[in-house]
Structures are given as C-alpha cells and as structure tokens.
PDB file of N, CA, C and O in Angstrom:
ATOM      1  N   UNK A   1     -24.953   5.519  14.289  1.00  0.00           N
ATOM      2  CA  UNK A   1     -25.202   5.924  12.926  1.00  0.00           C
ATOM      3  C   UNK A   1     -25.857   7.300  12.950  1.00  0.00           C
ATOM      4  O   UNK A   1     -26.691   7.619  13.798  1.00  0.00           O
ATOM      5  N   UNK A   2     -25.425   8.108  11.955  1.00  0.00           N
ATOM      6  CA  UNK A   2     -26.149   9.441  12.041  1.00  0.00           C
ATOM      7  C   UNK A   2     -26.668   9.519  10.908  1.00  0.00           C
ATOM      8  O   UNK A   2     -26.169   9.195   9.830  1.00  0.00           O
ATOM      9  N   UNK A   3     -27.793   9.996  11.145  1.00  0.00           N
ATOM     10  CA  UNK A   3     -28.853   9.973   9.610  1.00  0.00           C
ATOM     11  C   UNK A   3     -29.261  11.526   9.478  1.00  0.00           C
ATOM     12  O   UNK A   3     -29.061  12.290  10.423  1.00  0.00           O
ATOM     13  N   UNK A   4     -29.776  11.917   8.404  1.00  0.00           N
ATOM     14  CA  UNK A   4     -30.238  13.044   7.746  1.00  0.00           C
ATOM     15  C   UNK A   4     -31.451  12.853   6.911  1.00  0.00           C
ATOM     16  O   UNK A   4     -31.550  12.284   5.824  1.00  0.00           O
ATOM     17  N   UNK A   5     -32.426  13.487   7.693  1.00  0.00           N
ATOM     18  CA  UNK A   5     -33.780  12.918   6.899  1.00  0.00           C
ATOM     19  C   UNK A   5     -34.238  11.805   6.721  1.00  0.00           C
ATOM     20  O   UNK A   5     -35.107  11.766   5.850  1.00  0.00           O
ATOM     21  N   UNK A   6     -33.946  10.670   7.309  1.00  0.00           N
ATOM     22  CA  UNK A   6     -33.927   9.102   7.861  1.00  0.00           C
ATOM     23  C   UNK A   6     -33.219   8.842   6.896  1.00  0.00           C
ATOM     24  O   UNK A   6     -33.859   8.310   5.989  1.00  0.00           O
ATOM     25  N   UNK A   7     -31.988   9.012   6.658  1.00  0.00           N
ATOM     26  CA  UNK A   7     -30.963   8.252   5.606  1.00  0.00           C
ATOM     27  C   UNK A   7     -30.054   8.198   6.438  1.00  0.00           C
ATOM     28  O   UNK A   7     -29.979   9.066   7.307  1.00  0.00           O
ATOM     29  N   UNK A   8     -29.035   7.034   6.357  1.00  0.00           N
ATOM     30  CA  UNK A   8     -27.923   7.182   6.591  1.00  0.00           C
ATOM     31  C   UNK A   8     -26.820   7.850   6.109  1.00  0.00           C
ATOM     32  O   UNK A   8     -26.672   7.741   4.891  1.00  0.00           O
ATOM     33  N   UNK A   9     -25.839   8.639   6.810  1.00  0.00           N
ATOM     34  CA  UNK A   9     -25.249   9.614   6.241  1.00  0.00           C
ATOM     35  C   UNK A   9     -23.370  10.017   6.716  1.00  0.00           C
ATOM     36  O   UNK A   9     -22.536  10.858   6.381  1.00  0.00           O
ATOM     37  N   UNK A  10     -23.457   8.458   7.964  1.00  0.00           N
ATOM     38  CA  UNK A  10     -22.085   8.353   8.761  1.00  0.00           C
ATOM     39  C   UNK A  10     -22.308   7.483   9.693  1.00  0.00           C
ATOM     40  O   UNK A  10     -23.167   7.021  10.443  1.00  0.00           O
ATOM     41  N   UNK A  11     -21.358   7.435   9.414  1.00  0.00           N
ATOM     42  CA  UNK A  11     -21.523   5.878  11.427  1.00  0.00           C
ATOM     43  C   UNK A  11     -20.349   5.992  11.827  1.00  0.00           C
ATOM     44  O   UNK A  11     -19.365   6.117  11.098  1.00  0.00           O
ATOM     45  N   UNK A  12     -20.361   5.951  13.298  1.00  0.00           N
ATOM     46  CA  UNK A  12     -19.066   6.075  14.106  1.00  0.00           C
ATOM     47  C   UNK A  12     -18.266   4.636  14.430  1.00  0.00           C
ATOM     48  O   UNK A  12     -18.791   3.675  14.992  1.00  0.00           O
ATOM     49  N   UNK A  13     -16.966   4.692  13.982  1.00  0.00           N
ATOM     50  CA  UNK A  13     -17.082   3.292  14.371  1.00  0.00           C
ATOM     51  C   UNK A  13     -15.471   3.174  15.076  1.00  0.00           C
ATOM     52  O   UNK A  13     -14.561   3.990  14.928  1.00  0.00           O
ATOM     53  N   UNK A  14     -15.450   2.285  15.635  1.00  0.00           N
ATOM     54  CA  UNK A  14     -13.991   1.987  16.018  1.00  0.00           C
ATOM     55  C   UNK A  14     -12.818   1.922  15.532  1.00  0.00           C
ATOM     56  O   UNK A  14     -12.832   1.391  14.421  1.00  0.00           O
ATOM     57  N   UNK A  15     -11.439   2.346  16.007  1.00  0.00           N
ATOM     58  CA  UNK A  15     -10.248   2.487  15.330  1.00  0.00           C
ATOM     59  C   UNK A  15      -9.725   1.437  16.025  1.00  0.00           C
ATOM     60  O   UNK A  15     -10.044   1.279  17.203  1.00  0.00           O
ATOM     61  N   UNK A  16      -8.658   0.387  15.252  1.00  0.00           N
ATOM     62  CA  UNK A  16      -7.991  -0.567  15.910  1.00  0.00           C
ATOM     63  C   UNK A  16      -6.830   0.075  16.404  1.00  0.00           C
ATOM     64  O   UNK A  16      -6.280   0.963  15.753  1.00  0.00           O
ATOM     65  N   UNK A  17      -6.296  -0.417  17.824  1.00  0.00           N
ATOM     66  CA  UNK A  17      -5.342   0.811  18.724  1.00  0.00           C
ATOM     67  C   UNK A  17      -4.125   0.076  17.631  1.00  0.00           C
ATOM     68  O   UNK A  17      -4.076  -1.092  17.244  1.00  0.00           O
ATOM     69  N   UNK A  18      -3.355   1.034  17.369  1.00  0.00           N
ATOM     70  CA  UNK A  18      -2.425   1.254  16.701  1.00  0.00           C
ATOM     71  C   UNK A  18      -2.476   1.971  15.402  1.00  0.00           C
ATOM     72  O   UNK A  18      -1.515   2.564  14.911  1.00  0.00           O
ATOM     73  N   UNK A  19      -3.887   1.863  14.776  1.00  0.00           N
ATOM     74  CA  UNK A  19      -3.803   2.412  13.352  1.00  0.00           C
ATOM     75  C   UNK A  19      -4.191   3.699  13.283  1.00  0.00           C
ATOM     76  O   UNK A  19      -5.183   4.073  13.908  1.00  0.00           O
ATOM     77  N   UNK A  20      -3.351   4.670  12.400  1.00  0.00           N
ATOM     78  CA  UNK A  20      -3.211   5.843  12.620  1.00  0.00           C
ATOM     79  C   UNK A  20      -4.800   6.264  11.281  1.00  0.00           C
ATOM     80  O   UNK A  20      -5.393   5.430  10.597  1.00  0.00           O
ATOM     81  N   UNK A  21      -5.051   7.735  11.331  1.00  0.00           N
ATOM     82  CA  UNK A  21      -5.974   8.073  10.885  1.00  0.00           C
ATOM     83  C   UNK A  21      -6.444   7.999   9.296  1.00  0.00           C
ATOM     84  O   UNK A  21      -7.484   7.739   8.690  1.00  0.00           O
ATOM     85  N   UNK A  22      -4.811   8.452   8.906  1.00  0.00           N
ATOM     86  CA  UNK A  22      -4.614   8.074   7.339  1.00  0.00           C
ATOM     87  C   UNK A  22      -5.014   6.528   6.766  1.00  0.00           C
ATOM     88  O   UNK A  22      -5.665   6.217   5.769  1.00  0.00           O
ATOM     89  N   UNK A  23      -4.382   5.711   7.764  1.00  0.00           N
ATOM     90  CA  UNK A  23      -4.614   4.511   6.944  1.00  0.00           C
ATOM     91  C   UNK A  23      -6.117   3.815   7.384  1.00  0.00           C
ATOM     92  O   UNK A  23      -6.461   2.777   6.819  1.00  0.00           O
ATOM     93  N   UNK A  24      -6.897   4.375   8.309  1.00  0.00           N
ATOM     94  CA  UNK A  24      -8.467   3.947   8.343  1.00  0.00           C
ATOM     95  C   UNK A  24      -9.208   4.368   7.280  1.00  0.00           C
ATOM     96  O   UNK A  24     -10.167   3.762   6.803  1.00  0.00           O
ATOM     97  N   UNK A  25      -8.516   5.977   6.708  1.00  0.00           N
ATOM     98  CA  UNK A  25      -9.684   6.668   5.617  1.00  0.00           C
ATOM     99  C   UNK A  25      -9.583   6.186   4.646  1.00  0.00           C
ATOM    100  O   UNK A  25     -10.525   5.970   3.884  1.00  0.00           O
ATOM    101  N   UNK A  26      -7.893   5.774   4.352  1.00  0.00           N
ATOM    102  CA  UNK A  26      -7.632   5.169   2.740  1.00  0.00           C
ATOM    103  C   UNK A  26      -8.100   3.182   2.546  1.00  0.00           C
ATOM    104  O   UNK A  26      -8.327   2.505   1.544  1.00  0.00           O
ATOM    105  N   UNK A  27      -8.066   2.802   4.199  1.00  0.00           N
ATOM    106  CA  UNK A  27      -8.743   1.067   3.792  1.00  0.00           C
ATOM    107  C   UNK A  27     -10.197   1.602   3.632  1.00  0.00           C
ATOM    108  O   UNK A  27     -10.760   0.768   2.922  1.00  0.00           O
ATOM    109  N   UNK A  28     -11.185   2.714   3.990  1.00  0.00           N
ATOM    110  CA  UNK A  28     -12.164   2.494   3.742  1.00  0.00           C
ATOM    111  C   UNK A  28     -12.901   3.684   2.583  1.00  0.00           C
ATOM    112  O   UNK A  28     -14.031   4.169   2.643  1.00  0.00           O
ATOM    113  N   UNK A  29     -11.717   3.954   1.455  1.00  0.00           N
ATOM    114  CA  UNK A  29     -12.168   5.165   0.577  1.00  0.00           C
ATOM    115  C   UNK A  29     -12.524   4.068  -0.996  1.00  0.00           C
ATOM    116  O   UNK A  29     -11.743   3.341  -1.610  1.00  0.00           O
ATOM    117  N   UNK A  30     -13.596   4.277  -1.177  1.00  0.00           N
ATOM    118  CA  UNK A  30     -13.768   2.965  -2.265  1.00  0.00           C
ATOM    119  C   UNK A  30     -13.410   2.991  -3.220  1.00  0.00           C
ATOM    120  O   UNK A  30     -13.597   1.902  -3.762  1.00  0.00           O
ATOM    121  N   UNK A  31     -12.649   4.114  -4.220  1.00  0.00           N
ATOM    122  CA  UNK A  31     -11.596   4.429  -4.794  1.00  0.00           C
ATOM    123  C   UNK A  31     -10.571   3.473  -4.927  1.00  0.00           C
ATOM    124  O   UNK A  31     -10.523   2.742  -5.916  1.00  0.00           O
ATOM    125  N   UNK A  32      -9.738   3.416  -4.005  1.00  0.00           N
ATOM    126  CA  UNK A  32      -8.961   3.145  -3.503  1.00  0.00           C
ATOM    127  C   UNK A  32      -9.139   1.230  -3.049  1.00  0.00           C
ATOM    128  O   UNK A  32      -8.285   0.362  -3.233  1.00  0.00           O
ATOM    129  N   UNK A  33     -10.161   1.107  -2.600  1.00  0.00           N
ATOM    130  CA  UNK A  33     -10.079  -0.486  -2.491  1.00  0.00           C
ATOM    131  C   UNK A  33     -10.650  -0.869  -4.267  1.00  0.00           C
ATOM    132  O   UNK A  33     -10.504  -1.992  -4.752  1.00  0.00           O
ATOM    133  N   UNK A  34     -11.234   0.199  -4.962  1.00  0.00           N
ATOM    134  CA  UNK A  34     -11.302  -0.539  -6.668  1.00  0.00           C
ATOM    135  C   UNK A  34     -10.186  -0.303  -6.777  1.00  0.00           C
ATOM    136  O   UNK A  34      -9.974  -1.302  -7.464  1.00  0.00           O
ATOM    137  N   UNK A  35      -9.313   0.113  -6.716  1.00  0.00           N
ATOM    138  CA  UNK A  35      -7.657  -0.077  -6.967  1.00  0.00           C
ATOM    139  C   UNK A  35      -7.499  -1.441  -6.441  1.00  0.00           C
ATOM    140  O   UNK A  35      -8.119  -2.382  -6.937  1.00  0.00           O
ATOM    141  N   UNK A  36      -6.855  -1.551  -5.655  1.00  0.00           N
ATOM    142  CA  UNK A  36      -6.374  -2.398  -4.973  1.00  0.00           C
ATOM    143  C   UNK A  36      -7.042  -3.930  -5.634  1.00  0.00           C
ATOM    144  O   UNK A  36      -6.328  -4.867  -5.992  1.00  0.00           O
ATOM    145  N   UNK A  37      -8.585  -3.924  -5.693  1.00  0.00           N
ATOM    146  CA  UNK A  37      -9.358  -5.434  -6.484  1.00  0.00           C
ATOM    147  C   UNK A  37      -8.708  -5.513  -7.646  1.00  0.00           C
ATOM    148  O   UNK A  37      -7.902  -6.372  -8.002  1.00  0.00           O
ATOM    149  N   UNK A  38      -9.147  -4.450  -8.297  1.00  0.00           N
ATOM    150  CA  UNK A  38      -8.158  -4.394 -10.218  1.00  0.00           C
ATOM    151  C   UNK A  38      -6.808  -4.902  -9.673  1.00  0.00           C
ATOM    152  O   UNK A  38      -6.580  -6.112  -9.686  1.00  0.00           O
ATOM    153  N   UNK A  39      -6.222  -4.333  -9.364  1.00  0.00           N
ATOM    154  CA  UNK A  39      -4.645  -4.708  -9.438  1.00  0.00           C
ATOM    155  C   UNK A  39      -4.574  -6.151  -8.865  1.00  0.00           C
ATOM    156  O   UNK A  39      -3.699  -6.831  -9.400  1.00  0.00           O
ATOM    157  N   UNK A  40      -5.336  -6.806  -7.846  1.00  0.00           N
ATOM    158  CA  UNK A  40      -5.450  -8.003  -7.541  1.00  0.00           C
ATOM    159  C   UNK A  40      -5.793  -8.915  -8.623  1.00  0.00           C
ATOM    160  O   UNK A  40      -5.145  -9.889  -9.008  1.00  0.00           O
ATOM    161  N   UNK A  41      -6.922  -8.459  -9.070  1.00  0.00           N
ATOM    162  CA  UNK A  41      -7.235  -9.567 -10.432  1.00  0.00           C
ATOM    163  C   UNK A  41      -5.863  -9.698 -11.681  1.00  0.00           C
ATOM    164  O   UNK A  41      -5.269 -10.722 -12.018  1.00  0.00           O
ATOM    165  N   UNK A  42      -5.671  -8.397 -12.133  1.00  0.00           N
ATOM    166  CA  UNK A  42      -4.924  -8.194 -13.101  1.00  0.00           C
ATOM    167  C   UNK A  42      -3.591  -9.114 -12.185  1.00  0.00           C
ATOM    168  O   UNK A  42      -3.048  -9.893 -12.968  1.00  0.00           O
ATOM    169  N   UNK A  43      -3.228  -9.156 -11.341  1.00  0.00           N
ATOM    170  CA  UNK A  43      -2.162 -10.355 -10.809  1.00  0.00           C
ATOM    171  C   UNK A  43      -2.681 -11.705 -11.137  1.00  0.00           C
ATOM    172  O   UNK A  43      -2.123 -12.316 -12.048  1.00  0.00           O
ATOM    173  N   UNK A  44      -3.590 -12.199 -10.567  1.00  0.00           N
ATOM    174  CA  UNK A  44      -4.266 -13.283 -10.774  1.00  0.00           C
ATOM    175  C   UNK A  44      -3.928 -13.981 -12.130  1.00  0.00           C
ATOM    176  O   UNK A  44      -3.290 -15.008 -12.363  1.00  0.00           O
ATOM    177  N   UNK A  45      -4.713 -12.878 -13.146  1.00  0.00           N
ATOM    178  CA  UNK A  45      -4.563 -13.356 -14.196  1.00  0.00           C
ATOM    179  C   UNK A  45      -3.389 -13.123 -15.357  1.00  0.00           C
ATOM    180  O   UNK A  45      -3.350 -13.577 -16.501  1.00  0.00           O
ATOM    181  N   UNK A  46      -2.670 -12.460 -14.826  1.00  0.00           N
ATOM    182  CA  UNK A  46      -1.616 -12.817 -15.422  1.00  0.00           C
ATOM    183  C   UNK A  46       0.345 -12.699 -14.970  1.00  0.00           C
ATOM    184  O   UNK A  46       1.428 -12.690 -15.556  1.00  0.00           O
ATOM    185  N   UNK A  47      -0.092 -12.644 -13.863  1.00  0.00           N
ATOM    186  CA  UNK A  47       0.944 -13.041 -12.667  1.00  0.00           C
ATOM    187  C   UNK A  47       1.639 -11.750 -13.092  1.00  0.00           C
ATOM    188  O   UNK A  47       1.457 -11.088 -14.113  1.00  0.00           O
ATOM    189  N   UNK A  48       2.645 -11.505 -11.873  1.00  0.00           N
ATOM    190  CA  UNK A  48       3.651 -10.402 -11.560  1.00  0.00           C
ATOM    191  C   UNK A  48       4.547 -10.120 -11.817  1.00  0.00           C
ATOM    192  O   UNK A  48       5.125 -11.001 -12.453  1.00  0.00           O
ATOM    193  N   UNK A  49       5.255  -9.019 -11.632  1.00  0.00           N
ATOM    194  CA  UNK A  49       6.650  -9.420 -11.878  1.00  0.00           C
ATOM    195  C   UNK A  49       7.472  -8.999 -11.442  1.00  0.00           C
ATOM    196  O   UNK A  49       7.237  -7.998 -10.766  1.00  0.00           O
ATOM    197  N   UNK A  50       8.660  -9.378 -11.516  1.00  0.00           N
ATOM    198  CA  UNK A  50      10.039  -9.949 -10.973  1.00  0.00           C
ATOM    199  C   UNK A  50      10.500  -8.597 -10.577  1.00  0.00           C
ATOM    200  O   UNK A  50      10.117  -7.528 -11.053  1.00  0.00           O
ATOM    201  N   UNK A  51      11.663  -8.854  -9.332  1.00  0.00           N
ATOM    202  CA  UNK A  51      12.705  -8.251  -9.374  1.00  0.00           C
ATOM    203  C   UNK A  51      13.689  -7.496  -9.974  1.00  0.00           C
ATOM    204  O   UNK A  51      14.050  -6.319  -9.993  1.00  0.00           O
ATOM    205  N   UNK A  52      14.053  -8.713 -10.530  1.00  0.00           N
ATOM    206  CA  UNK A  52      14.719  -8.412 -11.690  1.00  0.00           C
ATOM    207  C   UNK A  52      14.463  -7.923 -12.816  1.00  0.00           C
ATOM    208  O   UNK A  52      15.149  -7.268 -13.600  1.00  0.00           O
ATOM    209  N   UNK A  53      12.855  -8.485 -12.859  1.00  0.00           N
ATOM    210  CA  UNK A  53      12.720  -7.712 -14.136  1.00  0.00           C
ATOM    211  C   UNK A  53      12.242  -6.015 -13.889  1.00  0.00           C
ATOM    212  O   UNK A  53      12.449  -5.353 -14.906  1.00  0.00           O
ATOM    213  N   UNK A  54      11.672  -5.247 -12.778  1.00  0.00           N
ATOM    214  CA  UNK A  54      11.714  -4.304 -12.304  1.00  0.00           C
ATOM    215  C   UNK A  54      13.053  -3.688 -12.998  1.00  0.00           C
ATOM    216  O   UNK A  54      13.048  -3.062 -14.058  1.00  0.00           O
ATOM    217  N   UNK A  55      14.482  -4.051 -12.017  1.00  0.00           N
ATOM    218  CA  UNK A  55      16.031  -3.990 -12.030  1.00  0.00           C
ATOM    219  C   UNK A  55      16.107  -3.542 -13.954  1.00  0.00           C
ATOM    220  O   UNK A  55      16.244  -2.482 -14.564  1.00  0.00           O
ATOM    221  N   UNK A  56      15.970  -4.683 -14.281  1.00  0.00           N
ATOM    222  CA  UNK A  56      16.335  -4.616 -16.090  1.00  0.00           C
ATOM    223  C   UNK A  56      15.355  -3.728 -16.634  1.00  0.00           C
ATOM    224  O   UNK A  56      15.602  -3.372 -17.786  1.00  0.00           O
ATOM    225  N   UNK A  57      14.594  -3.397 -16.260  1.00  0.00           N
ATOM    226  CA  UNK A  57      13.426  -2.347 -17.249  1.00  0.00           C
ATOM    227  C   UNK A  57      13.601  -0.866 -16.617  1.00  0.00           C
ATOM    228  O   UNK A  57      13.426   0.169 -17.260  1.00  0.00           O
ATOM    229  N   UNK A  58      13.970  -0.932 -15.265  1.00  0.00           N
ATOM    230  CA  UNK A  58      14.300   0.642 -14.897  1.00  0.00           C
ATOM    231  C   UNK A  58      16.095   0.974 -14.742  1.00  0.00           C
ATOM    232  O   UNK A  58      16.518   1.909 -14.062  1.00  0.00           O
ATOM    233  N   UNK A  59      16.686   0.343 -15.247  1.00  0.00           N
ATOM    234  CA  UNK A  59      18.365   0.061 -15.340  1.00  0.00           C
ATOM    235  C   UNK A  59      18.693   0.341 -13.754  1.00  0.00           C
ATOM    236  O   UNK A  59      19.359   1.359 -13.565  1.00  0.00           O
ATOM    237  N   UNK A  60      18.389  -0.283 -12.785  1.00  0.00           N
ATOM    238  CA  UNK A  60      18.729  -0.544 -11.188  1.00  0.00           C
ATOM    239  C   UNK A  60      19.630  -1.842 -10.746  1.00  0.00           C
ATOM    240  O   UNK A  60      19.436  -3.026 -11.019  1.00  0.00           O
ATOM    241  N   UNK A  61      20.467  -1.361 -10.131  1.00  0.00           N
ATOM    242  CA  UNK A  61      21.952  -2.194 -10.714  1.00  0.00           C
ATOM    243  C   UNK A  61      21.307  -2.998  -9.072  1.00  0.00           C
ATOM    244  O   UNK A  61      20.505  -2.555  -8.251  1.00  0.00           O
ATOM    245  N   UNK A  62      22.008  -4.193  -9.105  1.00  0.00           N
ATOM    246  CA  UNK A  62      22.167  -4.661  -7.754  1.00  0.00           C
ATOM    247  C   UNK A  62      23.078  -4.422  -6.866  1.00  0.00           C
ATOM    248  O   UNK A  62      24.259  -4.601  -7.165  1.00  0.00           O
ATOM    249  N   UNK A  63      22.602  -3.833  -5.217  1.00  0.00           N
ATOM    250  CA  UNK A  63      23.376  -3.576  -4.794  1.00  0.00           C
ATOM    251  C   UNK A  63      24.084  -4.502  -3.855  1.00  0.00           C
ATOM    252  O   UNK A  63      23.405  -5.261  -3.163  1.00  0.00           O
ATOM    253  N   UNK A  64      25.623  -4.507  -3.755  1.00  0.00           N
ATOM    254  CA  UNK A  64      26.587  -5.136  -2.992  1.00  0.00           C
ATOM    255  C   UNK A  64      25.843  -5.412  -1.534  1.00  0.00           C
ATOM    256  O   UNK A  64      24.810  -4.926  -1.072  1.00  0.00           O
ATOM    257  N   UNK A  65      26.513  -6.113  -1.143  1.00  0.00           N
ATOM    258  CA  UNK A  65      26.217  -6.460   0.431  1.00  0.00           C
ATOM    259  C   UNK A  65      27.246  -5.310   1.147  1.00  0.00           C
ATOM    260  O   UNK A  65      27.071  -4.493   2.051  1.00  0.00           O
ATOM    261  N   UNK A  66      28.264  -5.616   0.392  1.00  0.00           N
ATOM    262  CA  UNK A  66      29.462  -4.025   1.205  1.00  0.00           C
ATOM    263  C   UNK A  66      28.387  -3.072   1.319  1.00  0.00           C
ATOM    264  O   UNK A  66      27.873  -3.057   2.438  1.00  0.00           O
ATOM    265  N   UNK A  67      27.896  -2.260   0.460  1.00  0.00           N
ATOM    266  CA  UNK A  67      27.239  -1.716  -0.472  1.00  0.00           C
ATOM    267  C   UNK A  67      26.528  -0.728   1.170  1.00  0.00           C
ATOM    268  O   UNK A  67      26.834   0.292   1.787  1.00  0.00           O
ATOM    269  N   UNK A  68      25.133  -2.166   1.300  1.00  0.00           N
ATOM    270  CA  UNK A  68      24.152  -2.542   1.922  1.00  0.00           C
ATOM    271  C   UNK A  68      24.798  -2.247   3.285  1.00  0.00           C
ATOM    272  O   UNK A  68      24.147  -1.522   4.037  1.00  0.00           O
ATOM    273  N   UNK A  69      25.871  -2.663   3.669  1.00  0.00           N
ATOM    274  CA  UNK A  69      26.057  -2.457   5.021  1.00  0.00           C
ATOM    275  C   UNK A  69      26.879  -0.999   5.592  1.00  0.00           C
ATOM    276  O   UNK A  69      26.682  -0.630   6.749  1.00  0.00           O
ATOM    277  N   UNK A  70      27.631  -0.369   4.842  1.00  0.00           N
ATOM    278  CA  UNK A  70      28.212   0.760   4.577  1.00  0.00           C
ATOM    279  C   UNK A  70      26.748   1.556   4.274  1.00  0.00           C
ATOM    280  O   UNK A  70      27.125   2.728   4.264  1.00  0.00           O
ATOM    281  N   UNK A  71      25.889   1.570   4.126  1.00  0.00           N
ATOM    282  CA  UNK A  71      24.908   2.322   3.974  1.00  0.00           C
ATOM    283  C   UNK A  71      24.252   2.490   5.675  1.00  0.00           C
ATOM    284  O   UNK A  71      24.213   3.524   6.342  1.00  0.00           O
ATOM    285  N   UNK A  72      23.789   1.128   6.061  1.00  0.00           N
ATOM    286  CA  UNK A  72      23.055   1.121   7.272  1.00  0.00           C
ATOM    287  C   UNK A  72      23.830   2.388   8.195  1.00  0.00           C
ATOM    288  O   UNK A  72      23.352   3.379   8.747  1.00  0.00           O
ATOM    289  N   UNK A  73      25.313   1.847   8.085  1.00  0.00           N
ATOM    290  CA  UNK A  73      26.377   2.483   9.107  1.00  0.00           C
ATOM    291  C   UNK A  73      25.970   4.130   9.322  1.00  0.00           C
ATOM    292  O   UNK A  73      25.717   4.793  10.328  1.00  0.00           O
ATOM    293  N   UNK A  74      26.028   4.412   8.034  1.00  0.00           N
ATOM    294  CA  UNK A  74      26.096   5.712   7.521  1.00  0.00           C
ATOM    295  C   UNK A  74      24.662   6.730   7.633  1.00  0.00           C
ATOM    296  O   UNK A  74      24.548   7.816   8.201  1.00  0.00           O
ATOM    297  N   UNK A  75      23.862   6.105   7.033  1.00  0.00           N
ATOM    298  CA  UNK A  75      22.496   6.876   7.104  1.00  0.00           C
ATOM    299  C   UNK A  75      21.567   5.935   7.583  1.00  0.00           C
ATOM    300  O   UNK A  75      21.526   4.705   7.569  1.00  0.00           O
ATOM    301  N   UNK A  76      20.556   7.157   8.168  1.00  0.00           N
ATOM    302  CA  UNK A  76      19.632   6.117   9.572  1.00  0.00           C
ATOM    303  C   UNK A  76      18.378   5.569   8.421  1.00  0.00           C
ATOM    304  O   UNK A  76      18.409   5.893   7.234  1.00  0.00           O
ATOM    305  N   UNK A  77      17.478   4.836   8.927  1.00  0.00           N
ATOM    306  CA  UNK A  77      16.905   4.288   7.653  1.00  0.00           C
ATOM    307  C   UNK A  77      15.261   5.031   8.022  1.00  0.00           C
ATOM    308  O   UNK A  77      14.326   4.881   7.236  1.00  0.00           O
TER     309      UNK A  77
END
C-alpha cells in the first residue's frame, strides 16, 4: 500500500495471469461497477429482453443457416 501523509492513496496488487490491463482497470473503476449493479437490479426487477424482441424493435431480420455458414467460409471472425 502506498500512502501520502498516512493516507492511503494506491495498493499494488495482483493481476490474474491471463487478464489483460484494460479489463483489471474497468472491473475495478466504480463507475463502471454502479453500472453494471443498476443494470443488474433494473433486470431483477423487471426482467429482460428477448431476442426477438431486440430483432423486432431494431428491424434485424434472422439470419439463414446458409446465410451463417457462407459467412464463416468467407470472412475470418
């Protein structure tokens, strides 16, 4: 812990091996986790939604399985 004037002011702490730098600052920017609680509750209480209904409110057609696989072929993902 590094302090400034006997306050705390940073602490060094461990990165789990694999997780890159971006996603340590944004799980621990508190911004960002009050996002994440709100949007949790606001699910909670009044549940999510659909696919489809995503699909029907932004006019996003469903795509074919041809579609889907003629794509993979074609462009890398």
């Amino acid at each position: 812990m590094l302090t400034r004037r006997g306050k705390p002011v940073a602490a060094v702490v461990p990165i789990r091996p694999g997780m890159d730098a971006e996603t340590f600052a944004l799980s621990h920017n508190p911004a960002f986790i009050e996002a994440v609680n709100r949007s949790w509750k606001g699910y909670q209480e009044k549940g999510g939604t659909s696919l489809a209904e995503i699909r029907t409110k932004y006019g996003i057609r469903r795509q074919t399985a041809r579609r889907r696989a003629r794509r993979g072929r074609s462009q890398p993902r």
